[in-house]
C-alpha positions in Angstrom: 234.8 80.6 -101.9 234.6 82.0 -98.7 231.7 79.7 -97.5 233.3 76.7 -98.6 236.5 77.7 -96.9 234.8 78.0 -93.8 233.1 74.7 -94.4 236.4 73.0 -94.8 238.6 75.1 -92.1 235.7 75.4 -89.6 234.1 78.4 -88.7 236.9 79.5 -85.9 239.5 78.7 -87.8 238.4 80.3 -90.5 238.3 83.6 -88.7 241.4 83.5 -87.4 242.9 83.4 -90.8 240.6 85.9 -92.4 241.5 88.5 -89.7 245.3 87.5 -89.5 248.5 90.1 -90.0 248.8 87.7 -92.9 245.6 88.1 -94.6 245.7 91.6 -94.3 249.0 91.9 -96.5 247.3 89.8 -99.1 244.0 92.3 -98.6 246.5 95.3 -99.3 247.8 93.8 -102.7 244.8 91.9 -104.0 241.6 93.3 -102.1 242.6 97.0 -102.3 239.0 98.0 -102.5 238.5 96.7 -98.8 241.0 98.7 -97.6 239.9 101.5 -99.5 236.0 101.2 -97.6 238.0 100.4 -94.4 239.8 104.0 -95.1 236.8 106.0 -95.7 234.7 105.0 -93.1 237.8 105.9 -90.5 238.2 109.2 -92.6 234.6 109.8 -91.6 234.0 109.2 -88.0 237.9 111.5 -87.8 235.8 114.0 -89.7 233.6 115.5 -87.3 235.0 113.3 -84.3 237.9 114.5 -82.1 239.9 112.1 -80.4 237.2 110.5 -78.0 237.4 108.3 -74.9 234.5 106.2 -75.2 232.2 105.0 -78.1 229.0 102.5 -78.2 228.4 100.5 -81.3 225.0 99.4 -81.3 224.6 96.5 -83.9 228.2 95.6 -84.4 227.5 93.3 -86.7 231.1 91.6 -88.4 232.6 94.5 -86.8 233.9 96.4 -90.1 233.1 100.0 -88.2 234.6 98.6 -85.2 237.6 99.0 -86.9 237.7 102.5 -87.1 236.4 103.0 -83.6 239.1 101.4 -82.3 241.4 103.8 -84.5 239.4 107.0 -82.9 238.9 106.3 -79.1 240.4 105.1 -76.1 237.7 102.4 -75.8 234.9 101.0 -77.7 231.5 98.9 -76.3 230.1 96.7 -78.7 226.7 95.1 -78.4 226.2 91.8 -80.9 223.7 89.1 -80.5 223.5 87.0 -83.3 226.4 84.0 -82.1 228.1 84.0 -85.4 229.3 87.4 -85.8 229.8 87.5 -81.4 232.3 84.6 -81.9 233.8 86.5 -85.4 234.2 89.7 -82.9 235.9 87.6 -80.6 238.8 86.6 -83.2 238.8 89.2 -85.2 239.7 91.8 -82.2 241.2 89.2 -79.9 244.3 91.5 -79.5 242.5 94.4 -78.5 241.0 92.8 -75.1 242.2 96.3 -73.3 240.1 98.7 -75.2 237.1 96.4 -76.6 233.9 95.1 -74.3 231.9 92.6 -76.7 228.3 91.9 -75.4 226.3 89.1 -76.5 223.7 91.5 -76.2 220.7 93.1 -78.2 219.7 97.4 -76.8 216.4 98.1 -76.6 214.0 100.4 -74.4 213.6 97.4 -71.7 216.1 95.0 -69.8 214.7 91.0 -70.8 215.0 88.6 -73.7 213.8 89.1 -77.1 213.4 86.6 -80.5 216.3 87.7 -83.1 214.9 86.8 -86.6 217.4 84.8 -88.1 217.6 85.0 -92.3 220.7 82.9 -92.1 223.3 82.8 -89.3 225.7 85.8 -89.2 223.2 87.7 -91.9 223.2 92.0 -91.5 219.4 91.7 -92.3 218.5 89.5 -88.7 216.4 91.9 -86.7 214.0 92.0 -83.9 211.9 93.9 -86.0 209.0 92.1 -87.2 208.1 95.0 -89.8 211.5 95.0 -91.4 211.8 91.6 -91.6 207.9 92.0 -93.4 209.3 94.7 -95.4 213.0 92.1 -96.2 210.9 89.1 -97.2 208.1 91.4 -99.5 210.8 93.3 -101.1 214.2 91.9 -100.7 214.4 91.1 -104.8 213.6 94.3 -105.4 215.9 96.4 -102.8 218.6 94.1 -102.8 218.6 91.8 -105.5 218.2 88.4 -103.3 215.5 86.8 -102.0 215.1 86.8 -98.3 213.7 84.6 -95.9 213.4 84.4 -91.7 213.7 80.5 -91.4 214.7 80.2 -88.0 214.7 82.4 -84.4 217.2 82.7 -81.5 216.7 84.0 -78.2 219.1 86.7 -77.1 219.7 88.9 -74.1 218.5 92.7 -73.7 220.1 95.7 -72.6 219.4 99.4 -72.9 221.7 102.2 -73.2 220.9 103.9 -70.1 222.4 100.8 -68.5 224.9 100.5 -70.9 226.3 104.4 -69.8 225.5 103.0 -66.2 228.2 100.1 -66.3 230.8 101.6 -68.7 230.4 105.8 -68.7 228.7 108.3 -71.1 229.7 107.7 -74.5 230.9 110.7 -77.0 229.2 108.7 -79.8 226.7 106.0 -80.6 226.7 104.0 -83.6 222.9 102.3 -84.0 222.6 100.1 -86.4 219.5 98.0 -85.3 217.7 96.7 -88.9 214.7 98.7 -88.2 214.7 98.9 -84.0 216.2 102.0 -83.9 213.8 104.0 -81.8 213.6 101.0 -79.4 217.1 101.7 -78.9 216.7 105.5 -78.5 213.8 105.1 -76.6 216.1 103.2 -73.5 217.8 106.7 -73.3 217.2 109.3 -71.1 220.5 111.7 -71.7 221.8 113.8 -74.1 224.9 112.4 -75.4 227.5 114.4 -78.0 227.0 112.5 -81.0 224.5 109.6 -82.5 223.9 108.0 -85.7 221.1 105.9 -86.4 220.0 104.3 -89.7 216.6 104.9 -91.5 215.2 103.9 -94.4 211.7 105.6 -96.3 209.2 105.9 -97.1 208.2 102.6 -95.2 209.9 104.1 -91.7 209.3 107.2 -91.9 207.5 106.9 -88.6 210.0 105.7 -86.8 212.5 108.3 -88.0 209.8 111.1 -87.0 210.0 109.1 -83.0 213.8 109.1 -83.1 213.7 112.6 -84.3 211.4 113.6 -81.5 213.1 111.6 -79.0 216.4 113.4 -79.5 214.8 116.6 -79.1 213.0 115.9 -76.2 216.7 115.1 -74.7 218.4 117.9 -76.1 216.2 120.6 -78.1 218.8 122.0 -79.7 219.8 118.6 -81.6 221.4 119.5 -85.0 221.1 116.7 -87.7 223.2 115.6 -90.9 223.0 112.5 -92.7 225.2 110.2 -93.9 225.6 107.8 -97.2 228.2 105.9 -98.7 230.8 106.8 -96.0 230.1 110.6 -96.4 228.6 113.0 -95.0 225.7 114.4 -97.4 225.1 118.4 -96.4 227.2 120.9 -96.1 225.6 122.8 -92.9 223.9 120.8 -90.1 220.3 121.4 -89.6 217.4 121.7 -87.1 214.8 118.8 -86.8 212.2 120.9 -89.2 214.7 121.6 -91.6 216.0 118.0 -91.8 212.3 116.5 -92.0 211.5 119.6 -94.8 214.6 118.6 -96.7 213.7 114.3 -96.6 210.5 115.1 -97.7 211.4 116.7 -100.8 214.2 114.0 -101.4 214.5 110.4 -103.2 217.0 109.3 -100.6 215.7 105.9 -99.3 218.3 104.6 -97.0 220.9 106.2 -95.0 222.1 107.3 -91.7 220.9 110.3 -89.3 224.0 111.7 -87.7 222.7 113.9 -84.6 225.0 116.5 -82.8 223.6 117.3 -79.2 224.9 120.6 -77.2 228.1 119.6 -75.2 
C-alpha cells in the first residue's frame, strides 16, 4: 500500500504526509506497535546516555534512530548517501533545521567517492561492501526471507569521522550502521570518543569485528564493550575486549550491535 501510495502521491509528497502531525495521530491509534519500537529504542540510548550535546549517526538510513537522537542531545549529524532516504531525512525532520546536519555523505577511512550498491533505491541492505552484498545475494532467502539483488550503482561522496569531529566537534556518541563497512568507518578515527556502537554480524565478519575491536583499543585501551539486540542491552556488566571475544565465541548470536564505552 505504501508503494503504491507513493506511486500515486509522488515520492515528496508522500513523505510529507507519512511524517505529518497528522499521520502520527493515526500511528498512535492504529500503528501502536511503531510507536512502541520508536519508545524502546529512545528508552535505550536514555539508558546509559546522559543528556548529550552532540551525537553522529553514521548510516542514517530512514532516520527511525534519528528520532530518538533528537530526543537525547542538543544536536545530531547525520551522514546518508543513498538519495532516497537523504530527500526522506529532509521532510521527515524539516522542522528540526536547528539541531539536525544531513549529509549526503558516505564515512569511511579516506576523503573521495565511492560506488553505493544499490539493491533497490532507499533499501537498508545498499552498502559499499562488496562482501556483504556477496554475503546478501548468496544468502538473503535464507537470513531474511527475500531474495536480494544489486541491480544498479550510484556514486556518492566520502567523508571520515576525523573530519566529521573537525567541522562539527567531538561527539558523545556514534551510531555506525554501515551494512558491513564498519571498520572502514572506525578505521577514519584517530580519538577516543565516549560512546560507539557498531553493528556485526558472524560468523561471516568475524574479522572485521576482531579490526574494530582492536581499533578501539588501540584508541583507548581501557574500552569496555556490551552489546545490543532488539533495542536492549544484552549483559548485565560491561566487559573487556578478551572477555567480549571469549563470550561471542561460545554464543549463537549472529547479528547485533557492539556498544563500546571509552574512558572519559
Amino acid at each position: 500500500m505504501g508503494k503504491f501510495l507513493q506511486k500515486l502521491l509522488g515520492r515528496k509528497l508522500f513523505y510529507s504526509l507519512k511524517y505529518s502531525q497528522l499521520f502520527s495521530a493515526y500511528e498512535k491509534i492504529l500503528r501502536h506497535g511503531n510507536v512502541v519500537r520508536q519508545q524502546k529504542e529512545l528508552a535505550l540510548y536514555k539508558s546509559f546516555l546522559p543528556e548529550c550535546n552532540l551525537i553522529f549517526d553514521i548510516g542514517a538510513n530512514d532516520g527511525h534512530k534519528t528520532v530518538a537522537f533528537l530526543q537525547t542531545c542538543k544536536k545530531v549529524v547525520c551522514c546518508e548517501p543513498d538519495e532516497q532516504n537523504f530527500q526522506l531525512l529532509q521532510i521527515r525532520f524539516r522542522n528540526y533545521k536547528r539541531k539536525l546536519i544531513l549529509l549526503k555523505k558516505a564515512v569511511s577511512d579516506h576523503i573521495g567517492e565511492a560506488i553505493l550498491q544499490v539493491h533497490h533505491a532507499g533499501s537498508a541492505f545498499n552498502t559499499l561492501n562488496q562482501k556483504w552484498a556477496s554475503l546478501l545475494e548468496e544468502q538473503g532467502e535464507k537470513y531474511w526471507n527475500e531474495r536480494i539483488h544489486f541491480r544498479s550503482k550510484q556514486a556518492v561522496q566520502l567523508t571520515t569521522l576525523n573530519e566529521l569531529i573537525e567541522q562539527y566537534g567531538q561527539p558523545d556518541f556514534i551510531k555506525i550502521d554501515v551494512e558491513g563497512s564498519e571498520l572502514q568507518v572506525l578505521s577514519g578515527l584517530n580519538q577516543k570518543i565516549n560512546w560507539i556502537s557498531f553493528e556485526s554480524f558472524l560468523p561471516e565478519f568475524r574479522d572485521e569485528l576482531l579490526g574494530c575491536i582492536n581499533h578501539l583499543q588501540q584508541l583507548d585501551a581501557n574500552t569496555k564493550y556490551n552489546l545490543i539486540a532488539d533495542e536492549k542491552i544484552l549483559l548485565e556488566n560491561f566487559m573487556s575486549s578478551q572477555q567480549l571475544i571469549e563470550w561471542l565465541d561460545k554464543s549463537d548470536l549472529k547479528a547485533f550491535e557492539v556498544l563500546a564505552r571509552q574512558s572519559e
